[in-house]
C-alpha positions in Angstrom: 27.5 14.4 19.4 26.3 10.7 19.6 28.2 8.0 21.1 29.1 6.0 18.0 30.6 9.5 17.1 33.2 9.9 19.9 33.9 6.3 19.7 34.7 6.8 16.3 36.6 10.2 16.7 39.2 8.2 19.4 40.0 5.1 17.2 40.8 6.1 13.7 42.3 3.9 11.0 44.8 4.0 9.2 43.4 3.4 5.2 45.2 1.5 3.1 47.6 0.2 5.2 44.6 -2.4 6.5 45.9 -1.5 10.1 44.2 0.2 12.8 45.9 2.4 15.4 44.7 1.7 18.7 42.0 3.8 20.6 43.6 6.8 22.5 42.9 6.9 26.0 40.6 10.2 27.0 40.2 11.8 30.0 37.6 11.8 32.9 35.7 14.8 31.6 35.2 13.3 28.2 34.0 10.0 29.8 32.1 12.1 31.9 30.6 13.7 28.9 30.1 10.0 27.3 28.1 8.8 30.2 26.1 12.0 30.7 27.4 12.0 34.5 29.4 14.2 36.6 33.5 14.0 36.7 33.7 13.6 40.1 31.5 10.4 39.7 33.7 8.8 37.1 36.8 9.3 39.0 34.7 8.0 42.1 33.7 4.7 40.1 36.6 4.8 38.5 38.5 4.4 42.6 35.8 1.7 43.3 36.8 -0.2 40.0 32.8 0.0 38.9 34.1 0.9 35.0 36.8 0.4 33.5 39.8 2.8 33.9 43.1 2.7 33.6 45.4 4.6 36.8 48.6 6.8 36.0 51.0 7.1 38.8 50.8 5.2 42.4 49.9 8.1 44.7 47.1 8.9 46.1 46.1 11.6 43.4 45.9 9.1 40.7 45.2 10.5 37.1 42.6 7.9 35.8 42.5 7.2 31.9 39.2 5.6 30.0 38.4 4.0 26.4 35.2 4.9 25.2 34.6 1.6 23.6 34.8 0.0 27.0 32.9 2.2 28.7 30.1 1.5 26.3 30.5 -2.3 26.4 30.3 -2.0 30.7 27.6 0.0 30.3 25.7 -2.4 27.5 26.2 -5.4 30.4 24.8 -3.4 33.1 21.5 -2.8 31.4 18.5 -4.0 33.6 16.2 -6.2 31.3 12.3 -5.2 31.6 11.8 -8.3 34.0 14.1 -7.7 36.6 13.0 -4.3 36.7 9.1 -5.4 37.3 10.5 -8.0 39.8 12.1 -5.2 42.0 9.3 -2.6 42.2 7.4 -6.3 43.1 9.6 -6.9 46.0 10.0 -3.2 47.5 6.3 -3.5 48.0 6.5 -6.3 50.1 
């Protein structure tokens, strides 16, 4: 399933009321899924506060909670434009 999919799966509206419910929260294994990474790596950037995530509880075994939409919009202002990517392979061979 595409992105736009899940993204649109997790934040129906409500027609004809012109309201929208808010997006439901999903687990790590469906961000997980979303990124195309491991769980234990979401839950580890997650801990590191790399993506956005919301914590359940105070302990040390935190449930962590994601929106897909933000995921994608951390992910869309990570991307590496084609310059700084030609400027780094330049300075590793230095």
């Amino acid at each position: 399933m595409q992105a736009d999919g899940l993204i649109d799966q997790c934040s129906p509206s409500l027609e004809g009321r012109g309201a929208q419910e808010p997006e439901r929260f999903v687990d790590s294994a469906v961000a997980a899924n979303f990124l195309s990474v491991e769980r234990k790596m979401v839950l580890r950037l997650a801990g590191e506060g790399k993506i956005p995530a919301y914590p359940l509880g105070d302990g040390q075994r935190r449930m962590w909670r994601f929106r897909l939409s933000e995921l994608a919009k951390a992910m869309e202002q990570r991307k590496v434009s084609e310059r700084a990517r030609t400027n780094a392979r330049k300075s590793h061979r230095d």
